[in-house]
C-alpha positions in Angstrom: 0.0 0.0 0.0 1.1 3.7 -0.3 1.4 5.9 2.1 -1.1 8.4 3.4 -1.0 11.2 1.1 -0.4 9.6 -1.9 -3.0 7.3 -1.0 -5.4 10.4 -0.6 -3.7 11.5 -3.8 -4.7 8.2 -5.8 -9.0 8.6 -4.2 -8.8 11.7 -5.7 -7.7 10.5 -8.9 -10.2 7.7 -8.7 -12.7 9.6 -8.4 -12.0 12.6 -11.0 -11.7 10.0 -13.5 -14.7 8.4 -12.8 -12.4 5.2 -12.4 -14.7 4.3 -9.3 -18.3 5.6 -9.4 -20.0 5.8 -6.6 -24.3 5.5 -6.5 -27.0 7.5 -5.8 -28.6 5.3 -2.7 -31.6 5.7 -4.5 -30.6 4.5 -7.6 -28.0 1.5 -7.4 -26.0 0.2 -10.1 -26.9 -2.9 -12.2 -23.9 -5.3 -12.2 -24.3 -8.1 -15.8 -25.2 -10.9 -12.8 -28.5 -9.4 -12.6 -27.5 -8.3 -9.1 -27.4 -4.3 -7.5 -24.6 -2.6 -5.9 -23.2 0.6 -5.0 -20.4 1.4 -7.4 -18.3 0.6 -10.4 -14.3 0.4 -11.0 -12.9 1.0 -14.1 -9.0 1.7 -13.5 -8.4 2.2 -17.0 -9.7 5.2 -16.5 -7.1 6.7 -14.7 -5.3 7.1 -18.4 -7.2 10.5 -18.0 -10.5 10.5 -18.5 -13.2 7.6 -20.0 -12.9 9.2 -23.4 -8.6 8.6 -23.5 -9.2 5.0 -21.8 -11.6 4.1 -24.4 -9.9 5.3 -27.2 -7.0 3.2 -26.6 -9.0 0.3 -25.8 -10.3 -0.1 -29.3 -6.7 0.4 -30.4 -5.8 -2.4 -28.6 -8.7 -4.4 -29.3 -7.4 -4.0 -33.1 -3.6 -4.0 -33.0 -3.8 -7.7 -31.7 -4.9 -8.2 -35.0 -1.6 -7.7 -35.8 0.0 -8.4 -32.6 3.8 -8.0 -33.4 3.4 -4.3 -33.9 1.3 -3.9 -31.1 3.8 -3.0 -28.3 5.6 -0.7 -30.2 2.7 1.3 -30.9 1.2 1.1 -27.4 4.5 2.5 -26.3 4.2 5.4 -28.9 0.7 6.1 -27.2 0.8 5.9 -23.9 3.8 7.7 -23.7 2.4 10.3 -25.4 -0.4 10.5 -22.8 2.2 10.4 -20.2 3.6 13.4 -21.5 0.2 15.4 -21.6 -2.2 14.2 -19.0 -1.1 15.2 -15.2 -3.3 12.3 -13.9 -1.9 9.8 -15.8 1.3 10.7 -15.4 1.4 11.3 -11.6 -0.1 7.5 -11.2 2.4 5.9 -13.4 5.3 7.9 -11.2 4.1 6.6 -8.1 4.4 3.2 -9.6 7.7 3.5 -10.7 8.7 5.2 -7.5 7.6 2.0 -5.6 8.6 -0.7 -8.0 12.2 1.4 -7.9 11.9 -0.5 -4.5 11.8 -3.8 -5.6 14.2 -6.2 -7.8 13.3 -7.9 -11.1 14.5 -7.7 -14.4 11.3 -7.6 -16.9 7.7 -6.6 -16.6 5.2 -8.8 -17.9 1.6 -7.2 -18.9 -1.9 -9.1 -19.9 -4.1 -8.3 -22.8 -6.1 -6.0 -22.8 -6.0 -3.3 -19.6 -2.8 -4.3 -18.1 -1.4 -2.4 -21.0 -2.3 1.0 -19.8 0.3 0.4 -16.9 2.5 -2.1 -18.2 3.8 -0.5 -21.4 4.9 3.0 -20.6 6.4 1.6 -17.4 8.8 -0.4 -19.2 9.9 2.3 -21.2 10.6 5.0 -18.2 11.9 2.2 -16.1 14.0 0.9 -19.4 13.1 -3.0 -18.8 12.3 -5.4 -21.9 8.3 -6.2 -21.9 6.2 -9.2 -22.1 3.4 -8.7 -23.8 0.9 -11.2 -22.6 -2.3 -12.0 -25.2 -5.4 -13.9 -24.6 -4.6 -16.5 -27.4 -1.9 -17.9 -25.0 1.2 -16.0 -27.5 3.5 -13.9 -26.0 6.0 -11.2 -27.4 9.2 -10.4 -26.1 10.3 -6.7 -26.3 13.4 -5.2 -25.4 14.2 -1.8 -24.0 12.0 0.5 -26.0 9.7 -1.7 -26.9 10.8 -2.9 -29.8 10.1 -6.5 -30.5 13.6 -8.7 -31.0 13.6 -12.1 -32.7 13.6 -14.8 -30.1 12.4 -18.7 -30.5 13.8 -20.0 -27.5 11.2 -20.8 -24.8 14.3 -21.0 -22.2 16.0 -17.6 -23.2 14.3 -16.2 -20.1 14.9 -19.1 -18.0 15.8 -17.6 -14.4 14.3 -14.1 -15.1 12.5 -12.3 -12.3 9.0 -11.0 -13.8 7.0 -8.3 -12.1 3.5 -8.6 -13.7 1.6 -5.1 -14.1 -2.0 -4.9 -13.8 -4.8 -2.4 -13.5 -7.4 -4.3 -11.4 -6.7 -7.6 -8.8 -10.5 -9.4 -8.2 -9.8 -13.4 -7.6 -6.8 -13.5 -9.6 -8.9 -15.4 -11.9 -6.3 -14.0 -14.8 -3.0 -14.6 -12.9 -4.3 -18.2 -12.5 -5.9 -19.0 -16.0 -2.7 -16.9 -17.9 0.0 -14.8 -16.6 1.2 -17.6 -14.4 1.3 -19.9 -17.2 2.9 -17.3 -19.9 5.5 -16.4 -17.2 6.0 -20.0 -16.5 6.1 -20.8 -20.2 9.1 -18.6 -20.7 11.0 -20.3 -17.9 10.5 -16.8 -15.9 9.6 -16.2 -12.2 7.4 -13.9 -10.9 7.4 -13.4 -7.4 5.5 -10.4 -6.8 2.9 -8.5 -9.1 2.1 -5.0 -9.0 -1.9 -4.0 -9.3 -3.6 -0.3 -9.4 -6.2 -1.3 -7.4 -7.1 -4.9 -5.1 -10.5 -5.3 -4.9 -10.2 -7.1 -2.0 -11.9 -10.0 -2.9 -9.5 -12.9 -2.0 -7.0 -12.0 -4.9 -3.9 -11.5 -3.0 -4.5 -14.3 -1.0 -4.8 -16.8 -3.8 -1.5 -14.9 -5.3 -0.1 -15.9 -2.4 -1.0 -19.8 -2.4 0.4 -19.8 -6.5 3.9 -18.3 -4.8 3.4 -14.5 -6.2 3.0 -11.2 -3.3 0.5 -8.5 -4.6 1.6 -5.2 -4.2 -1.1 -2.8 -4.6 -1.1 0.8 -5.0 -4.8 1.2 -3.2 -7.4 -1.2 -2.2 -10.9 -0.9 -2.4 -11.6 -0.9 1.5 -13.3 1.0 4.2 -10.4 3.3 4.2 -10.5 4.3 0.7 -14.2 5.4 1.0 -13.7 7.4 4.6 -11.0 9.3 2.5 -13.5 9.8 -0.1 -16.2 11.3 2.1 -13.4 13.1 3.9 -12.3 14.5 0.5 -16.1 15.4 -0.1 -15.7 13.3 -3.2 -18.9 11.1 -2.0 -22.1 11.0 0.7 -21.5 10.0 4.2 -25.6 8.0 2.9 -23.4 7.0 -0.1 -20.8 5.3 2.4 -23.7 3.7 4.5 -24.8 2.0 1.6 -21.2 0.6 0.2 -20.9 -0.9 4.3 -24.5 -2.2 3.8 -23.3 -4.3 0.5 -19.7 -5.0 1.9 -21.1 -6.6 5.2 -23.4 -8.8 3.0 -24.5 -8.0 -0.7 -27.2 -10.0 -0.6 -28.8 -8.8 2.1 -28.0 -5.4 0.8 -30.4 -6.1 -1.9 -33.0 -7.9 -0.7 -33.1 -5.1 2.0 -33.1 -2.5 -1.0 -35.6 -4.0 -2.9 -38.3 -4.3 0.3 -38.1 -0.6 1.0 -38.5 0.0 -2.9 -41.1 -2.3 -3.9 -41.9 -0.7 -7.5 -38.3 -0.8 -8.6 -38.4 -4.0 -10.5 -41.3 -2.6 -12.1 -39.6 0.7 -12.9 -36.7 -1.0 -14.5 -38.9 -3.3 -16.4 -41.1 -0.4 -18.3 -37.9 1.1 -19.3 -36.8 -1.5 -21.6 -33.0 -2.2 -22.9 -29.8 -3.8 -20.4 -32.3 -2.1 -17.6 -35.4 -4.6 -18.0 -32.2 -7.4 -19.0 -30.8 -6.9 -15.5 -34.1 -7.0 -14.0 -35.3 -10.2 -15.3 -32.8 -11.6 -14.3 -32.5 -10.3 -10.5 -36.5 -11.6 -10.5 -35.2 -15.2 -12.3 -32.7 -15.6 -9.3 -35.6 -14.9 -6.6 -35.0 -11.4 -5.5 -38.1 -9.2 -5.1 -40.7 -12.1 -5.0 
């Protein structure tokens, strides 16, 4: 974890960004489970705004089209957004002021939202890259970014990995991919770096598989008190997230009692809303 005012700095960030939304406590958010719940996460975000973060995340969805290109021109980008966005580039110095702490000799970064992090902090910190994809293929860069011609599977045997990523839930990724590329490769990865734990069980399953998750915030009581302290969100806003923390389900059923024409509400407006609420009534809630 950082330390307090960089911590405070990050909330701030967070929230300016909209890379965590917070409610209305009348109006909860739909999650795709069919499910409610008091805010969203969207680190990417803190490339600048939701307009930046989406824009590259179209680029990458195409240059993994043609992936052997794709690092190069991720570096070209995000450095370029570095360079010109204070948020962005006051996050990606924190990181690299921490992992200035730490010893390893690559960084390693999964397809697709890893790259917002993983990229231009090779570059400033001068380490080759892995470039992770979701077809299983990696892609060895060196310094710079640019990709070198390597067949060897062992060529990195020994190497100590730390994995960048924006977002740590259940380390469903680590387990299913970045483990296995690193391991592929003959590399090591001890720790991993995230933006944000979610504090959902990720570090501890990190921790099973051999890797320590170092997080630059967590998504905790103590980020939202800084929030409200900030005057970034509602003290009813924060009453509602430790509602759903203690016990989400509860949360909604207790929601959906004191609102009995919601379903109904979200029904008559058609579209993901009446999706969502079909659902939520398919899984018992609101009966």
């Amino acid at each position: 974890m950082t330390n307090d005012s960089n911590a405070s700095l990050i909330v701030k960030w967070l929230f300016e960004t909209s890379a965590v939304r917070v409610a209305d406590p009348e109006q909860p958010f739909w999650y795709t489970s069919g499910t409610l719940g008091p805010y969203y996460i969207n680190t990417h975000f803190l490339y600048g705004s939701q307009k930046a973060a989406e824009e590259l995340l179209e680029k990458i969805e195409q240059g993994v089209k043609t992936a052997e290109s794709l690092p190069e021109k991720l570096a070209q980008e995000t450095i370029a957004q570095y360079n010109n966005n204070e948020i962005y580039r006051g996050l990606i110095d924190l990181m690299i002021a921490r992992l200035n702490e730490e010893d390893f000799d690559l960084i390693s970064g999964g397809e697709r939202r890893d790259f917002f992090f993983s990229i231009p902090i090779a570059i400033l910190m001068n380490k080759p890259h892995l470039t992770i994809l979701k077809d299983g293929r990696s892609l060895y860069s060196n310094q710079g970014l640019t990709l070198t011609n390597w067949t060897e599977a062992k060529q990195l045997e020994g190497c100590q990995v730390m994995h960048i990523a924006d977002l740590v839930t259940e380390a469903s990724s680590y387990i299913r991919a970045w483990l296995p590329s690193v391991k592929y490769v003959a590399g090591k990865m001890a720790k991993t770096m995230a933006v944000v734990d979610r504090c959902q069980g990720g570090a501890e399953i990190l921790k099973q598989a051999g890797t320590e998750l170092i997080s630059m915030t967590s998504i905790d009581e103590s980020l939202f008190n800084l929030a409200v302290q900030a005057g970034l969100m509602t003290a009813e806003q924060k009453t509602m997230i430790d509602a759903f923390t203690a016990d989400p389900h509860s949360y909604m059923k207790d929601f959906l009692r004191s609102h009995p024409d919601f379903l109904d509400q979200q029904l008559s407006m058609g579209g993901k809303n009446a999706e969502r609420a079909r659902l939520c009534l398919e899984k018992g809630y609101g009966k």
